[in-house]
N, C-alpha and C positions, 0 to 999 in steps of 0.2 A: 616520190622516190628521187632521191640523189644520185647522180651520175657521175662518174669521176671523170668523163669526158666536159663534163658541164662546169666541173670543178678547174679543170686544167686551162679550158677554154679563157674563164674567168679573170682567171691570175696567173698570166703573160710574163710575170715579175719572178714566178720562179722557177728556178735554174736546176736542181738539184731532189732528188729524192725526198732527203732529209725536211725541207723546206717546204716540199709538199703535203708530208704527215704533220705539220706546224698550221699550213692553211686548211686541211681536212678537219683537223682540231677545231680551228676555230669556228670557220662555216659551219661543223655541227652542232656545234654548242649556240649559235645565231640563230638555226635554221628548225624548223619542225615536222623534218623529214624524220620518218622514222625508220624508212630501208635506206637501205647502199648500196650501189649497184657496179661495179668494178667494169665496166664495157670495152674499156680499152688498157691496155698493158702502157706504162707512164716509158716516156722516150727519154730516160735521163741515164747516163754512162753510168749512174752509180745505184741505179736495182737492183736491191738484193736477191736472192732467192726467192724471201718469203716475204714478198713484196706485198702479196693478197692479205695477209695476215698480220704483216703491219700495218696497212691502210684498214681493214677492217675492225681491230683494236683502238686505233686513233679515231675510228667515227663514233664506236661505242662506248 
């Protein structure tokens, strides 16, 4: 299982929401996880609402 806490950890390098459904993208398409686990809310001033929803999208 994939953690987006494990994700965030990881990649120190970004700054921004947007930038983070860019590294989710690609870590899953690398990676042979097949759940996703959203454990913590991303600390970036530009979280949308459907913040869950677009990180869950971009993994599958």
């Amino acid at each position: 299982m994939l953690l987006l806490s494990e994700v965030i950890i990881a990649n120190p390098q970004v700054e921004n929401f947007e930038a983070l459904v860019v590294v989710l993208k690609q870590v899953s398409k690398g990676s042979d996880e097949r759940f996703f686990r959203m454990d913590v809310k991303p600390d970036y001033v530009d979280v949308p609402d459907n913040w869950e929803d677009r990180l869950e999208a971009a993994f599958y």
